[in-house]
N, C-alpha and C positions, 0 to 999 in steps of 0.2 A: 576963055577956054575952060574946057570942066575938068574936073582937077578928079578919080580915082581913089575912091577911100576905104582903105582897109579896113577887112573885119575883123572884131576881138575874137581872141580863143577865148579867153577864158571869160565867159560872161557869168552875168551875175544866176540868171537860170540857171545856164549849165552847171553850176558851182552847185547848188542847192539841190540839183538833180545827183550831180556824183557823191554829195555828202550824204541825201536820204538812202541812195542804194548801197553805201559803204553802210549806214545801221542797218537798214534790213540783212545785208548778207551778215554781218558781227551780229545779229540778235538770231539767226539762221543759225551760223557756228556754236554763241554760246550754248541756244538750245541742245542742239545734238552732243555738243561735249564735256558743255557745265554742266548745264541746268539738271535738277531736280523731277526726273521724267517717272517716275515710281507711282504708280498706282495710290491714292489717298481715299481716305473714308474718313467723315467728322463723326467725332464719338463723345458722348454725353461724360464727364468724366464721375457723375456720380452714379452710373451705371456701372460701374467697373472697381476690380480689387487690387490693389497695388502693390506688393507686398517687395522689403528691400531684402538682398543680397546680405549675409554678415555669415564672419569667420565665428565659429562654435563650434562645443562637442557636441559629436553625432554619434548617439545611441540609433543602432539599428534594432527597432521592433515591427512585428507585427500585432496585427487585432486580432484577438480570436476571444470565442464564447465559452466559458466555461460553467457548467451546470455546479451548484453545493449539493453535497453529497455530507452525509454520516462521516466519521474520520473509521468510524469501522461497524460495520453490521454482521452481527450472529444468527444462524441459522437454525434452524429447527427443523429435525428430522427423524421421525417417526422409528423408534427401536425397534416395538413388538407394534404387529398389526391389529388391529379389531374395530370394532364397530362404535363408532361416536357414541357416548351415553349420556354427557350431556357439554354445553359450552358456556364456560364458565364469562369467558372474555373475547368481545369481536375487536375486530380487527380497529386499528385506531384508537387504542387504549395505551393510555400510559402503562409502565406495570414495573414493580420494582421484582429484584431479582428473587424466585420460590416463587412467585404467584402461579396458581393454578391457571392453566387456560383452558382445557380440554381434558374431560376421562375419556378413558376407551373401555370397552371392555371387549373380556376376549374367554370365553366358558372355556373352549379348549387347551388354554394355557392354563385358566386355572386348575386343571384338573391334573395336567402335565407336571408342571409344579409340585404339587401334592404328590403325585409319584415319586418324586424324583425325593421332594424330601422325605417320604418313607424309604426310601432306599439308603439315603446317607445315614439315616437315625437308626438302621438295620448294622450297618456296616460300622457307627461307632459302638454300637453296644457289644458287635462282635469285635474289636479294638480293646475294648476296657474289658470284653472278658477276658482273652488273652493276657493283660496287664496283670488281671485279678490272678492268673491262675502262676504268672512266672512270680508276681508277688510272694505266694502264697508257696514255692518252691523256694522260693530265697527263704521264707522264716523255717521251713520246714529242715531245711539244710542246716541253717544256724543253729536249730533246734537238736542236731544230730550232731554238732561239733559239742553245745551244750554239756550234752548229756556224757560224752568222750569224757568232757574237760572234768564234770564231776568226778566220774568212773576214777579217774586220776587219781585226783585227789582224794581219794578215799583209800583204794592201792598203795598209795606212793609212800605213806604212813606206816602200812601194815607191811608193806615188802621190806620195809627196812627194821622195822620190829623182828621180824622172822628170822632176817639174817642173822640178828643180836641172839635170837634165842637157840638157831641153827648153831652158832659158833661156841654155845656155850652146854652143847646137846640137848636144851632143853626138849626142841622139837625134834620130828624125825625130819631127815633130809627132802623126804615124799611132799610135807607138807609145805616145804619152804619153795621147792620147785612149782607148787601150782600158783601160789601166790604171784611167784616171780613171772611162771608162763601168761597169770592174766594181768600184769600190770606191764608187758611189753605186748601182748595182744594189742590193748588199749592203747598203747603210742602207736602202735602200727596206722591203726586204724581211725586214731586223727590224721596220723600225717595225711594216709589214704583219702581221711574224708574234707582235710583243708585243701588237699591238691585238686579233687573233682569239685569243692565250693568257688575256689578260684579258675577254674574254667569254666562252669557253667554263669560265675558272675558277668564274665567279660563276652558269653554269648548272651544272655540276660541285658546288658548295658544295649549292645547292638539290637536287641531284637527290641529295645524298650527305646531306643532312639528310634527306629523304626516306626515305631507304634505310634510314636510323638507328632514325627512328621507326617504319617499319613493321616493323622487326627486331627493336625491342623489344616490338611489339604481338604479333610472333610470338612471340618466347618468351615475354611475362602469360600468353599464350594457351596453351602451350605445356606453362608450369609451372601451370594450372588444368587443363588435362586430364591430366594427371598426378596432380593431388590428386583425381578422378573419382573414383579406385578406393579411395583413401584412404577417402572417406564409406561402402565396405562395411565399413568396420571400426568400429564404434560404441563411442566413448570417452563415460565419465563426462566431463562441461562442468565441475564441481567436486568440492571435498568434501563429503561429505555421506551419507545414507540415499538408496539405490538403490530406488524403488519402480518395478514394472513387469507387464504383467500377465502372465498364463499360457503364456507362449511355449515351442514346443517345435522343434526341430529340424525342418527342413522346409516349414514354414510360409512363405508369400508373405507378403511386406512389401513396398507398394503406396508410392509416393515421397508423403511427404505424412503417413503414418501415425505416429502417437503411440505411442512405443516407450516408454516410460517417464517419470519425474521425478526431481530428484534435490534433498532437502530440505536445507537448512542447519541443523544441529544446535546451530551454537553462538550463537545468536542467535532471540528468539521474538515472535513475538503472537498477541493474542489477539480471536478474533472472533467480538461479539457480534451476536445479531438482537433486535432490538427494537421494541414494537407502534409501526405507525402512525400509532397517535392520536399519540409524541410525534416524529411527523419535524420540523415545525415548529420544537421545542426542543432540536434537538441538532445539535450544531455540531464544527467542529474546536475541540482545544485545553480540551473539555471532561472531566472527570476523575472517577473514580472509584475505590472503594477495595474491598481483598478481605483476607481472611482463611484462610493458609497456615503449617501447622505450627505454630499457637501465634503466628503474625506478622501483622500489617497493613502489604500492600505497595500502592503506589498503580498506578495506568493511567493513562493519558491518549489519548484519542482522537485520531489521525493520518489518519484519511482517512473519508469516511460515502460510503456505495453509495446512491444515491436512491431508485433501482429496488426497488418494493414486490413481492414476491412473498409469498402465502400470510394477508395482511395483516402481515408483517412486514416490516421494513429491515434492514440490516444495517450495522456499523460494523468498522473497526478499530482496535485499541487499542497501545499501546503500552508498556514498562514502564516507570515514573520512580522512578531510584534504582535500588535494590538489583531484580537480580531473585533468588525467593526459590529457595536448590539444593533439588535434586529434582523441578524440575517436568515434567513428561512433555507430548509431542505428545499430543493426544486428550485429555488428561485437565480435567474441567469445574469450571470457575472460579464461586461466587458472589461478583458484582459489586454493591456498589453503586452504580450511578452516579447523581451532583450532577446536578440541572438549578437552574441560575440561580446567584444568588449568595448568600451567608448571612445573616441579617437576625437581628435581635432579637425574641423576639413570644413569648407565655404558649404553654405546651406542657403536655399531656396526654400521659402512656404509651399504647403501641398496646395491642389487647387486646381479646375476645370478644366484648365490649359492642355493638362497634360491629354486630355480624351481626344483634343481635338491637333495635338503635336505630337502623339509618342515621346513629347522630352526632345524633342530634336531642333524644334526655335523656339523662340519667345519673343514678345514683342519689350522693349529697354526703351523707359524714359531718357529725354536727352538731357541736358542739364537745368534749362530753365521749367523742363514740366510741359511743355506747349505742345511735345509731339512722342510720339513710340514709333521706336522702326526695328523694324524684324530683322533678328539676329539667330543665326545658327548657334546651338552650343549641345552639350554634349550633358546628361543624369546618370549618377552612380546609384549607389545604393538608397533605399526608401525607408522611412518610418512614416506613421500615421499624423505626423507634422513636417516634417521636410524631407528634399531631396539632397542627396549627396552633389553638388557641381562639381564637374572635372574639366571642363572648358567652356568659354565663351564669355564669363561673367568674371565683373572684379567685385572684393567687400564694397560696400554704401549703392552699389548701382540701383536700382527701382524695376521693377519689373510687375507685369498687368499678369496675375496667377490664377484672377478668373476665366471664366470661359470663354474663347475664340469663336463660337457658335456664329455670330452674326458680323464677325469679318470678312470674312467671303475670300477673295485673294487679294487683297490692299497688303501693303508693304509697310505703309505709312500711316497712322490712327494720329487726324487731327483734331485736338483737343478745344 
């Protein structure tokens, strides 16, 4: 009799069938939940600049150009007008201070001139007549007290003789009387003539004060039109570089006109223009640094121009310390100059990233180096070597601060 034989459930197929479908669908899940599904790109790692994350003080500067300049140039500007007549020194001349550089000549001032001092040389001889003549009233007066004071003394004797002879009747009374009437005459008439010498002294002193001071206002006057003709002759004001323009023999020079300058050589600054946006932030006293011959020399700001033109300001700068030999007028300085003061705060290296991030991610090596994965973070403030971090980064991390040009949208740079 045939005996009915049950089938296995669980066979050995079947078993290898539900274990292969259990890893497809667990290699299904992992992918969509674990796995690593980010966009990858392999990147040459000596193609790329790596620069790490560290806690330091951040000096906030910027770059700017600043031209060297003279530390001061004097000007030259033509007094009295006239016609070049000859030139002594062109332009680009050293010149120490009195050197001739230009005469002028000018026929109508000299003639002017000449006037003028006939007329002073008129006006003092009429001065010192006046002198001569109150002089000559003071000895005349002296001379009239004089001759009183003898008259006196001649009287003063005899009037007293007379009385002796009157008393003793030698004389008649008639004779003692006239004696006495001319020796009181005689005082009268000093008293009379000391009293009008002592007023007309003290209008005498005034009118001789008088005489003094406009004598000497004639000759101020006298030695300034004198130096008139002196200003056709055009001295170097110092030492220094003679700049001036194109002049040539003949030419009118109008009173008022800018004949040249003359720079000071042994002394400089430097003047820099700088945008707008920071006038707000810069002040005297603030300082920056440059790089000459192999040296770092500093500046310090000494005077700031308000006056915007072009959207630029302008400053002046100073040297502190050493300034560096060789430096030439014209020749163009990169400055950094500090805004603010120094602080402590995480820094990033400057670097190409930022053109192609705004500062807004970066791509952060992971611990062993093997890969960069793009991370959000957050840039403060800038100098012309790093950026301020304010999130997203810790000190020691790594980060790629060359340029993202040829990332494309990869999340993940495998190394």
């Amino acid at each position: 009799m045939d005996r009915k034989i049950k089938k296995k459930t669980w066979t050995t197929g079947r078993i290898l069938g539900i274990g292969l479908g259990l890893i497809f669908v667990s290699f299904i899940l992992y992918s969509f939940l674990f796995a690593d599904n980010r966009s990858k790109l392999n990147v040459d790692e000596e193609k790329i600049t790596v620069s790490t994350v560290k806690q330091d003080i951040f000096q906030e500067r910027i770059p700017e150009t600043g031209i060297v300049m003279p530390s001061q140039t004097i000007y030259m500007d033509a007094i009295e007008g006239g016609v070049i007549e000859k030139i002594v020194l062109e332009s680009g001349a050293l010149v120490d201070e009195g050197d001739t550089i230009m005469i002028l000549d000018n026929s109508a001032l000299r003639l002017d001139v000449m006037n003028r001092e006939g007329q002073f040389y008129e006006q003092l001889s009429l001065l010192r007549n006046n002198r001569l003549q109150l002089d000559q009233n003071d000895l005349n007066q002296k001379g009239s007290i004089a001759q009183i004071d003898y008259q006196l003394q001649l009287l003063a004797p005899q009037y007293k003789r007379f009385k002796e002879l009157a008393s003793k009747k030698l004389i008649s009374q008639r004779e003692l009387e006239e004696v006495e009437e001319q020796f009181e005459y005689n005082k009268r008439l000093k008293d009379l003539t000391y009293r009008s010498y002592q007023a007309d002294s003290m209008a005498r002193d005034n009118q001789l004060r008088q005489i003094n001071r406009s004598e000497d206002r004639i000759l101020r006057s006298l030695e300034a039109v004198n130096k008139i003709l002196d200003n056709l002759v055009v001295t170097a004001p110092t030492d220094g570089l003679l700049t001036t323009p194109d002049w040539e023999p003949g030419q009118s020079i109008t009173p008022g006109e800018r004949l040249g300058q003359v720079a000071l050589l042994d002394s400089y600054k430097v003047r820099v223009a700088i945008d707008e946006l920071y006038l707000p932030r810069i002040d005297v006293g603030q300082q920056g640094t440059f790089n000459f011959a192999g040296g770092d020399y500093r500046l310090e700001i000494y005077k700031k121009y308000p006056t915007v033109s072009e959207g630029n300001f302008e400053v002046d700068m100073k040297f502190v310390g050493e300034v560096p030999s060789g430096i030439r007028r014209g020749q163009s300085l990169r400055i950094r100059l500090e805004l603010g003061s120094s602080e402590e705060a995480m820094l990033l290296a400057t670097g190409g990233f930022f053109r192609d991030t705004g500062g807004n991610w970066v791509f952060v090596l992971n611990n062993d180096g093997s890969r960069a994965y793009k991370r959000d973070i957050r840039l403060g403030r800038k100098n012309p070597e790093n950026y301020e971090v304010l999130e997203g980064l810790e000190p020691g991390e790594k980060v790629i601060t060359s340029s993202y040009e040829n990332f494309g949208d990869n999340e993940v740079l495998v190394f």
